[in-house]
ZANUGU-300684 format. One record per atom (N, C-alpha, C): residue in three letters; residue number from 0; y, x, z. Coordinates in steps of 0.2 Angstrom, whole numbers. Layout:
N
- residuo,num,Y,X,Z
- ALA,NUM,Y,X,Z
...
//
This chain:
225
- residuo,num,Y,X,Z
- UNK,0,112,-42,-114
- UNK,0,115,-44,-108
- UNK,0,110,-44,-102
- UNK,1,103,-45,-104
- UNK,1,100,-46,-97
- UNK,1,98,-37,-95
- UNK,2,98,-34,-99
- UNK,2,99,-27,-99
- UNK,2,104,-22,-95
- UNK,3,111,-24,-96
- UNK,3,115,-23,-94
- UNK,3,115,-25,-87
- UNK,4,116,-30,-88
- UNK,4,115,-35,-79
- UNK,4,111,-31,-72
- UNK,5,105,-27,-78
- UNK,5,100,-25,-74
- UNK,5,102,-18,-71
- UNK,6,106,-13,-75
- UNK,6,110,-11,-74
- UNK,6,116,-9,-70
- UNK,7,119,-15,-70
- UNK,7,124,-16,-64
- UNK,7,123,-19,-57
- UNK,8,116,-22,-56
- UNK,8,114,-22,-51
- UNK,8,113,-16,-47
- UNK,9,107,-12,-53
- UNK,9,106,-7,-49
- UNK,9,111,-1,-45
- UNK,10,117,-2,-52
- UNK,10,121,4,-50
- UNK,10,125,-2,-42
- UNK,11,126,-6,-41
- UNK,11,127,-9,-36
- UNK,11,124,-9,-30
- UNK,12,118,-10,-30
- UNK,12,113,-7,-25
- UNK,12,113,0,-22
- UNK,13,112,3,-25
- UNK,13,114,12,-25
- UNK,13,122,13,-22
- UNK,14,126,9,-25
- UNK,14,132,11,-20
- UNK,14,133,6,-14
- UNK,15,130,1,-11
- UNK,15,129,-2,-7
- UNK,15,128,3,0
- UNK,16,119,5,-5
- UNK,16,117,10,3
- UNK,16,120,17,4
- UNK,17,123,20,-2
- UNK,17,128,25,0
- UNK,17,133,22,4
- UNK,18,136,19,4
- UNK,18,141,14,7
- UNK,18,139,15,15
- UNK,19,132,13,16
- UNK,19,130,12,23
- UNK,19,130,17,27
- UNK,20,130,24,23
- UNK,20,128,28,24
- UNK,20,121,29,28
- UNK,21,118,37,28
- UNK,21,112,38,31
- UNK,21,109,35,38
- UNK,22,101,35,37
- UNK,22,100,32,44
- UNK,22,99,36,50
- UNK,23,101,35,55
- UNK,23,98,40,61
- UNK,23,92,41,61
- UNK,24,88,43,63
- UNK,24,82,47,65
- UNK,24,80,45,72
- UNK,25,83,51,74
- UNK,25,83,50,84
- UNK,25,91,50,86
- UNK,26,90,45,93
- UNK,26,93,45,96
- UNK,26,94,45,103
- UNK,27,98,46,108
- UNK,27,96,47,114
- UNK,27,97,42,120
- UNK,28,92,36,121
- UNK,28,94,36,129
- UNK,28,98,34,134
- UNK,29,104,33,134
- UNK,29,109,33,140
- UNK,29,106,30,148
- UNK,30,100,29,149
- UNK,30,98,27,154
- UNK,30,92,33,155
- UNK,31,89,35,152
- UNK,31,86,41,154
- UNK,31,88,47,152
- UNK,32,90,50,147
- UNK,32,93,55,143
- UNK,32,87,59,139
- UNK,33,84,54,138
- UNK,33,77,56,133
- UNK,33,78,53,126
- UNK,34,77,57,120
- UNK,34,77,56,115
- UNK,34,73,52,112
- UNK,35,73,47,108
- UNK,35,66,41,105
- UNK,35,69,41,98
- UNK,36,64,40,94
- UNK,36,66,38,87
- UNK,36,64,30,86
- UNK,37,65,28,77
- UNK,37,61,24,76
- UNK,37,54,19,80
- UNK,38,51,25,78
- UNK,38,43,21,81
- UNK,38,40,21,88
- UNK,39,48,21,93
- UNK,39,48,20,99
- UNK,39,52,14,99
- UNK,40,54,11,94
- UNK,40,59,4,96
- UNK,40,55,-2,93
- UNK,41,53,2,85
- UNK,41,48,-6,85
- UNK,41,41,-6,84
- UNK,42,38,-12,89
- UNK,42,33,-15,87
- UNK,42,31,-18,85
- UNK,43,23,-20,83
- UNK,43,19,-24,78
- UNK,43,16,-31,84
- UNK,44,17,-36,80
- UNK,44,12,-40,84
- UNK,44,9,-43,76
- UNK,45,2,-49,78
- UNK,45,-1,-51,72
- UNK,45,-7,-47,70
- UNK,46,-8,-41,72
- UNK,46,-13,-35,69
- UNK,46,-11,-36,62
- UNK,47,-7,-33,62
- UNK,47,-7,-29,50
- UNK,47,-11,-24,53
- UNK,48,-13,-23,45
- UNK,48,-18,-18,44
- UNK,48,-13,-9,46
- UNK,49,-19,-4,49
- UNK,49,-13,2,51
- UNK,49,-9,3,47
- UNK,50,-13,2,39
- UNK,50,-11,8,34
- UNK,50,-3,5,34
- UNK,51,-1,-1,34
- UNK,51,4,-6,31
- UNK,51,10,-5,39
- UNK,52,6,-4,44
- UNK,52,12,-2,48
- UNK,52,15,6,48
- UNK,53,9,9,47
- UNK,53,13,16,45
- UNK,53,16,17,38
- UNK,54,18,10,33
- UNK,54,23,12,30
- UNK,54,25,10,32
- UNK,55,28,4,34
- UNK,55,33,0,38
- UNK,55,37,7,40
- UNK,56,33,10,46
- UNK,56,37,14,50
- UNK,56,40,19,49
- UNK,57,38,21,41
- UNK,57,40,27,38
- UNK,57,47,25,34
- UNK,58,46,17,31
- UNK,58,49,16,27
- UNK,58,56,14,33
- UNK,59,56,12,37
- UNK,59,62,12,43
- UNK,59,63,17,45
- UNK,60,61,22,47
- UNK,60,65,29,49
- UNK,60,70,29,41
- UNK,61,65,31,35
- UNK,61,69,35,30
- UNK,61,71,30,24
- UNK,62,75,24,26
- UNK,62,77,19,21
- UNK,62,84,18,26
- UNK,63,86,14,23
- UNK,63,93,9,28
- UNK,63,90,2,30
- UNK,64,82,0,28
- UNK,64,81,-9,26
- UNK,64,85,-13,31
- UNK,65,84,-9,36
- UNK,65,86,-13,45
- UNK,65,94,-13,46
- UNK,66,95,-9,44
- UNK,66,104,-6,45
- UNK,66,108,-13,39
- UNK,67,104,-12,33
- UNK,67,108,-15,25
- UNK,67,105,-22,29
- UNK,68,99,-25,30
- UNK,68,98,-33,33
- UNK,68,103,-35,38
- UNK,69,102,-32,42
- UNK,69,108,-35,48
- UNK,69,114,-38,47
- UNK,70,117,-30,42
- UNK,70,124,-31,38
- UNK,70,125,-35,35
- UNK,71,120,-38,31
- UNK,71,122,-43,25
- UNK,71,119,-51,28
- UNK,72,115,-49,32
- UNK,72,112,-58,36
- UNK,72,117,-58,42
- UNK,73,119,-54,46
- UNK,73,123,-53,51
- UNK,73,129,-54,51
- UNK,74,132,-56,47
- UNK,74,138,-56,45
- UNK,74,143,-52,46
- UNK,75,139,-48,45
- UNK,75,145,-39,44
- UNK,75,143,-36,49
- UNK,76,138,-37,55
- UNK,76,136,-31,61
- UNK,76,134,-25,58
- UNK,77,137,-20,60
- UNK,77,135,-12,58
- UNK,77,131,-9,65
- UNK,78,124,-9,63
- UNK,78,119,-4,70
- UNK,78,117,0,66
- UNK,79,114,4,71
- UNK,79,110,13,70
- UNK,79,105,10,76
- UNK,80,99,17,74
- UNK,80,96,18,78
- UNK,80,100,16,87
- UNK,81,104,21,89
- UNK,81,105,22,95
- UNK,81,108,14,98
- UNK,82,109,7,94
- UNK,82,112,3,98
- UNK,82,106,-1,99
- UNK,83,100,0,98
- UNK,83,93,-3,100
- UNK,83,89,1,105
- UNK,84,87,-3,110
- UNK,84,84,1,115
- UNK,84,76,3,110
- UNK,85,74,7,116
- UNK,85,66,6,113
- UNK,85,63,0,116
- UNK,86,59,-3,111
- UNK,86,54,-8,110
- UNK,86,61,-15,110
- UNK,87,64,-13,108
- UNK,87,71,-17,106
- UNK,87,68,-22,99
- UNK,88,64,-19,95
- UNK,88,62,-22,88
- UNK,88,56,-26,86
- UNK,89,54,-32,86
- UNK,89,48,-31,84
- UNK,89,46,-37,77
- UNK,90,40,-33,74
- UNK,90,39,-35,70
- UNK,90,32,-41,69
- UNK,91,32,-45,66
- UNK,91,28,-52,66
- UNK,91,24,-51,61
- UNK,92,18,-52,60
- UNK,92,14,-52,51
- UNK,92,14,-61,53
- UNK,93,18,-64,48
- UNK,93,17,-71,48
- UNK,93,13,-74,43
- UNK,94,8,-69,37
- UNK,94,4,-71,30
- UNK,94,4,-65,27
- UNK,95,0,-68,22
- UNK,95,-2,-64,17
- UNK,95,0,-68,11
- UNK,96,2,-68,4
- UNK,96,1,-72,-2
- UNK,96,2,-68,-7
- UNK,97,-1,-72,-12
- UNK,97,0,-67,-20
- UNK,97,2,-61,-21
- UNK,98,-2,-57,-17
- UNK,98,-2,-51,-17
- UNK,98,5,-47,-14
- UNK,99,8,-51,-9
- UNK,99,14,-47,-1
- UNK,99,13,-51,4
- UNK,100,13,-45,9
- UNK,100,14,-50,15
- UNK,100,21,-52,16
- UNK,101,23,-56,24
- UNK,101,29,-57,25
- UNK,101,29,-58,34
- UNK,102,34,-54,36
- UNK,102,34,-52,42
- UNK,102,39,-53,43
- UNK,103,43,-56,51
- UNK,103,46,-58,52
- UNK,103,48,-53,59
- UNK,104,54,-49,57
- UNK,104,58,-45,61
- UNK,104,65,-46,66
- UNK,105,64,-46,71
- UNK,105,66,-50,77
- UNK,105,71,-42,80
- UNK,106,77,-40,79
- UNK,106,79,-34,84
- UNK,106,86,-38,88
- UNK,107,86,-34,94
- UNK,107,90,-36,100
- UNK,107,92,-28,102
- UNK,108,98,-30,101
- UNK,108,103,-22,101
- UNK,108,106,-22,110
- UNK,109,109,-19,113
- UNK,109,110,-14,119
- UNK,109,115,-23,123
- UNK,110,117,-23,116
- UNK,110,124,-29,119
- UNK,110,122,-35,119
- UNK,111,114,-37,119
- UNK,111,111,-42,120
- UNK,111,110,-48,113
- UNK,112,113,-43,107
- UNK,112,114,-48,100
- UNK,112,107,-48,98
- UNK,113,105,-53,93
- UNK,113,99,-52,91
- UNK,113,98,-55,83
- UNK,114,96,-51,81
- UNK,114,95,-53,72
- UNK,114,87,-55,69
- UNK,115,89,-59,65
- UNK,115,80,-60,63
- UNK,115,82,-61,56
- UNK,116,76,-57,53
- UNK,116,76,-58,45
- UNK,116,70,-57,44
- UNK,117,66,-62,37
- UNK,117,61,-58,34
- UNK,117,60,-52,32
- UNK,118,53,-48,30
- UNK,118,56,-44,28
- UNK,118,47,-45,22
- UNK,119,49,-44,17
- UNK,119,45,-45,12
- UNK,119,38,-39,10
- UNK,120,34,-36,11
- UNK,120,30,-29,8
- UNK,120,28,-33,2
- UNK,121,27,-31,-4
- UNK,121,21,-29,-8
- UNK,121,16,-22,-7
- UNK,122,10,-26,-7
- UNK,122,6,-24,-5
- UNK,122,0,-22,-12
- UNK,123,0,-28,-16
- UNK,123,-4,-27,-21
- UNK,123,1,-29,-30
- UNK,124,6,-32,-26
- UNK,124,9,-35,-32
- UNK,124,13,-29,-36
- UNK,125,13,-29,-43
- UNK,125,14,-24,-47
- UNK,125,25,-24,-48
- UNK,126,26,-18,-46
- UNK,126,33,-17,-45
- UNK,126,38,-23,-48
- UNK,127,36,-21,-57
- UNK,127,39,-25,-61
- UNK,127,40,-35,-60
- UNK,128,33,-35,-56
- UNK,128,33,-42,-53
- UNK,128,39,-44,-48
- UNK,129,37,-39,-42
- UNK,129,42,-39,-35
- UNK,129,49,-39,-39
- UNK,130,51,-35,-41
- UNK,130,57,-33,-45
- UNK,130,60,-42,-49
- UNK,131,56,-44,-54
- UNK,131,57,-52,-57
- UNK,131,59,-55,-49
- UNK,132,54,-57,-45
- UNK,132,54,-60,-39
- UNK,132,60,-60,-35
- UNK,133,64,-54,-35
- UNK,133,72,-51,-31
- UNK,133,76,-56,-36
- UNK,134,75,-55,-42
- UNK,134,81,-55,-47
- UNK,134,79,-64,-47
- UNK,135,75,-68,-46
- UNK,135,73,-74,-47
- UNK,135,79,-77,-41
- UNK,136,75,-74,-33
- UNK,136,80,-76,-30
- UNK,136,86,-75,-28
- UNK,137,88,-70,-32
- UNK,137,96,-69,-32
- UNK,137,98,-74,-36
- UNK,138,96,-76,-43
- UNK,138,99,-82,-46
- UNK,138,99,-90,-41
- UNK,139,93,-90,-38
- UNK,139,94,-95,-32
- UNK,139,96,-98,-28
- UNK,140,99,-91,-25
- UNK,140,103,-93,-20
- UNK,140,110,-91,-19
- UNK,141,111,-92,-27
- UNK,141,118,-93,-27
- UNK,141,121,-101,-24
- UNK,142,127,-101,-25
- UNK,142,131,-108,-20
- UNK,142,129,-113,-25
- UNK,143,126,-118,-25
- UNK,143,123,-120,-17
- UNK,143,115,-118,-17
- UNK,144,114,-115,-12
- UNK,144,107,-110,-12
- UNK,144,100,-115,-11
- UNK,145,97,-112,-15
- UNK,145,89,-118,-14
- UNK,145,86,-111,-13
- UNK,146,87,-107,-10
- UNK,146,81,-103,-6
- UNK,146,86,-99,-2
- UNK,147,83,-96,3
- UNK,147,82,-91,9
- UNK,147,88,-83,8
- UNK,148,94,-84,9
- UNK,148,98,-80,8
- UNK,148,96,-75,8
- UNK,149,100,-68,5
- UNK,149,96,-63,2
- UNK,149,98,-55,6
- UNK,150,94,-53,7
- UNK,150,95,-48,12
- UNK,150,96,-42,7
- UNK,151,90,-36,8
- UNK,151,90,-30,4
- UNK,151,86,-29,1
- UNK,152,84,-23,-5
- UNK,152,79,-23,-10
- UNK,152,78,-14,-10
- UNK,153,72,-14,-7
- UNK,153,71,-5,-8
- UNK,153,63,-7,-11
- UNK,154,65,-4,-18
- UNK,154,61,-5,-23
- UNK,154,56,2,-21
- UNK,155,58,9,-19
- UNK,155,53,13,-16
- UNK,155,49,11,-12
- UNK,156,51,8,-9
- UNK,156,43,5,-2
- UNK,156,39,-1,-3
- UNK,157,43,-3,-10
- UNK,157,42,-11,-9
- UNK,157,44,-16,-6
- UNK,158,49,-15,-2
- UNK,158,52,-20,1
- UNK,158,57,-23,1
- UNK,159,59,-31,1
- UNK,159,65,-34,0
- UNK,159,64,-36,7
- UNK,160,71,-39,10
- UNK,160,70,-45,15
- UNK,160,75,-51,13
- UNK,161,74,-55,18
- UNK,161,77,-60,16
- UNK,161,81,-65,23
- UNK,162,82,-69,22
- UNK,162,85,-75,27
- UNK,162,77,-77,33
- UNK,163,77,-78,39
- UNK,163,69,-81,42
- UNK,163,74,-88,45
- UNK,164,70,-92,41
- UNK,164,72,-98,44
- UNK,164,65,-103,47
- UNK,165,68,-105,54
- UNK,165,62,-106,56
- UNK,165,59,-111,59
- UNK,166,63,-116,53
- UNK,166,62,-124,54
- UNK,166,54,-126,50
- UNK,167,52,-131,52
- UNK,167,46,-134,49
- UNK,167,47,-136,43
- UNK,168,41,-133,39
- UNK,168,41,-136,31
- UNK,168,40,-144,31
- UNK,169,40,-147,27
- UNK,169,40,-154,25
- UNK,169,32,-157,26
- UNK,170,28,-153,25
- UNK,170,21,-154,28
- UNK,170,19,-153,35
- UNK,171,22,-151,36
- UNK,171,24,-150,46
- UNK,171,28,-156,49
- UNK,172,33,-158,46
- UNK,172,36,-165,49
- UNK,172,30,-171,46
- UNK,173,30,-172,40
- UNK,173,25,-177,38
- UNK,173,18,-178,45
- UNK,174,17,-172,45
- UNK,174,10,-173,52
- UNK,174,13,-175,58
- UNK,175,18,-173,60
- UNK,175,20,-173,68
- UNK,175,23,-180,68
- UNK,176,25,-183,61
- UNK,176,29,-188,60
- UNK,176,23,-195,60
- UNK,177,18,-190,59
- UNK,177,12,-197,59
- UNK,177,9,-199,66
- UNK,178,9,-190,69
- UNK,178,5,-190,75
- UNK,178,10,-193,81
- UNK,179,16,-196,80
- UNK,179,21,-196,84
- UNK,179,19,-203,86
- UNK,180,21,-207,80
- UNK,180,22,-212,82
- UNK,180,19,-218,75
- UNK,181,13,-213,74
- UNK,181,9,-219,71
- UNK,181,14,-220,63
- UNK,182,17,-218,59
- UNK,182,21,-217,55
- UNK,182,27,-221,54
- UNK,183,30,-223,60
- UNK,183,35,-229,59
- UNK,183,42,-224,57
- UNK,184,43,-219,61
- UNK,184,48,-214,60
- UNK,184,48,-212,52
- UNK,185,42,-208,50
- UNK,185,41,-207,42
- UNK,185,44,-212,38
- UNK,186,42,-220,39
- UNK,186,44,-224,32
- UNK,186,51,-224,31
- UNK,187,54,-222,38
- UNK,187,62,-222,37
- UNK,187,64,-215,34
- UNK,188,61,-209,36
- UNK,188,62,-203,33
- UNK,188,60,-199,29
- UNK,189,56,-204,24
- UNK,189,51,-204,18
- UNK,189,56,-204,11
- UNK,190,61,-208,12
- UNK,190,65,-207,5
- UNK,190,69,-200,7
- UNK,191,69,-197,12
- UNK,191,75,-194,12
- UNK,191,75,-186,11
- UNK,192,64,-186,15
- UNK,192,62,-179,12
- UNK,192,60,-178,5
- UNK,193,58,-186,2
- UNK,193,56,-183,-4
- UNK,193,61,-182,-10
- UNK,194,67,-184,-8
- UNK,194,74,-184,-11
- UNK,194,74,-177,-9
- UNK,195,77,-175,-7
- UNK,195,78,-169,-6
- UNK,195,73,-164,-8
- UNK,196,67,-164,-5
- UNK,196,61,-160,-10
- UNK,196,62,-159,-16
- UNK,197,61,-167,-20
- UNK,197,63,-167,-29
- UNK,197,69,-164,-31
- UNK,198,75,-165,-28
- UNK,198,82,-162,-30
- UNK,198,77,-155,-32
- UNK,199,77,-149,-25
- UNK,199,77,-143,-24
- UNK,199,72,-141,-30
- UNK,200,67,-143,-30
- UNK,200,63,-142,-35
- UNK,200,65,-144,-43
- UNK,201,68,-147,-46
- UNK,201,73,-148,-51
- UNK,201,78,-143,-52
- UNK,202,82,-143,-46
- UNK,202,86,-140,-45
- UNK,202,84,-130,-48
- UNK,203,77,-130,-46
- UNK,203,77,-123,-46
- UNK,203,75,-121,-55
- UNK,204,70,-125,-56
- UNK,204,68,-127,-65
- UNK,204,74,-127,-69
- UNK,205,79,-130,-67
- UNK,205,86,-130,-70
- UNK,205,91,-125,-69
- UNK,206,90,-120,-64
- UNK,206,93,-115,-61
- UNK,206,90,-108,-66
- UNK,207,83,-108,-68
- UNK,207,80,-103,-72
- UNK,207,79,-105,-77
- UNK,208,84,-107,-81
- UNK,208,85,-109,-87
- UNK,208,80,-116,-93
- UNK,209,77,-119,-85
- UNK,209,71,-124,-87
- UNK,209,64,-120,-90
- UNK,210,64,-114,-89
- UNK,210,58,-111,-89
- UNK,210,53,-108,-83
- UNK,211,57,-109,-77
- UNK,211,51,-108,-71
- UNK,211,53,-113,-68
- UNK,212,45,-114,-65
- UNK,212,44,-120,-59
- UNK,212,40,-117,-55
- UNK,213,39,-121,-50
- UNK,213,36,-119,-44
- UNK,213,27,-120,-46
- UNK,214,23,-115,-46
- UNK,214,17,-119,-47
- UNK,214,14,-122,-44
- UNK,215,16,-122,-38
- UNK,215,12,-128,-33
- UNK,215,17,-132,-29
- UNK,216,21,-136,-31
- UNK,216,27,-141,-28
- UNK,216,22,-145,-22
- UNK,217,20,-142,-18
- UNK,217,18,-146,-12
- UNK,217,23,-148,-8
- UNK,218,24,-151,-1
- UNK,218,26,-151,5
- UNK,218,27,-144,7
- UNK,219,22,-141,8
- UNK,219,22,-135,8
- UNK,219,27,-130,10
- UNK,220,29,-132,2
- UNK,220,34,-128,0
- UNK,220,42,-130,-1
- UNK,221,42,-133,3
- UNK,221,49,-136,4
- UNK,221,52,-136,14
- UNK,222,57,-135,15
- UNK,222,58,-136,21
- UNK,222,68,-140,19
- UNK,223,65,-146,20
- UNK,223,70,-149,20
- UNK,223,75,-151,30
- UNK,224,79,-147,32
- UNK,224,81,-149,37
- UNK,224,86,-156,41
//
């Protein structure tokens, strides 16, 4: 079964980006009548290291990551190159962990719309791991989702993305919550993060069959809004 499964994903991923059909390359202009591709529209802030932005950039010209993201976080938006100006795109290193980073991709098309989505690299983590990790979150964030809705999975570059959401984790409220007002605010909103934190974390233990947990259930790792 799990065999199979793994199978009909992939054949569904595959007719997904046929679906999208091909990415642009270059496109032209309408305000000057010059050609620009890709690595005219997005940029880096953060310093990643070079080598990681020229896959990025490689892997955005000759992938759909951007095109299939938008589509499926954007609720149906279909862009090409040509509906992004140049420097229309930029992209964020927000960390490093367990071997990927996680960058957050910010584009703003011609008609003033604007999409934001993680986008995840494996950098050191071994395929088969990132691969577990997509298939982990797909279980996840099915209804009702305890994680970051699911964008797209290009297993050639190493990159999945996901939902950016850009609320404070529960270790962020707990501080600001102390620094505010001395913790008065907290003792009323203490049962409510930790209820909710436990839920999700239960939740996800019991969602992958009571075989995986989280290994480090901090604050952290919760963002309870």
């Amino acid at each position: 079964l799990s065999a199979r499964a793994g199978e009909e994903y992939d054949r569904n991923r595959r007719g997904f980006q046929h679906w999208l059909g091909p990415n642009l390359r270059i496109a032209f202009d309408p305000a000057t009548g010059e050609e620009y591709t890709w690595r005219d529209v997005v940029r880096f802030e953060g310093a990643p290291p070079a080598r990681t932005v020229e896959l990025l950039l490689r892997a955005i010209s000759e992938s759909t990551f951007i095109r299939s993201s938008v589509f499926v976080l954007g609720k149906g938006a279909l862009i090409s190159l040509s509906d992004i100006p140049p420097g229309g795109a930029t992209g964020t290193r927000l960390g490093r962990r367990l071997g990927k980073s996680v960058y957050r991709f910010s584009v703003t098309t011609r008609s003033r719309e604007t999409f934001d989505f993680a986008v995840n690299h494996a950098e050191t983590m071994p395929p088969v791991e990132l691969r577990d990790e997509v298939l982990w979150l797909l279980s996840s964030g099915a209804p009702p989702p305890l994680v970051e809705a699911f964008g797209s999975y290009h297993p050639d570059w190493g990159i999945y993305t996901e939902e950016f959401i850009p609320g404070e984790n529960v270790e962020q409220q707990l501080a600001r919550l102390v620094q505010k007002d001395e913790g008065r605010r907290l003792r009323n909103q203490w049962p409510f993060l930790v209820w909710n934190g436990l839920a999700a974390h239960v939740g996800f233990w019991d969602r992958t069959g009571r075989r995986v947990a989280l290994r480090d259930p901090s604050p952290a790792a919760f963002i309870v809004p």
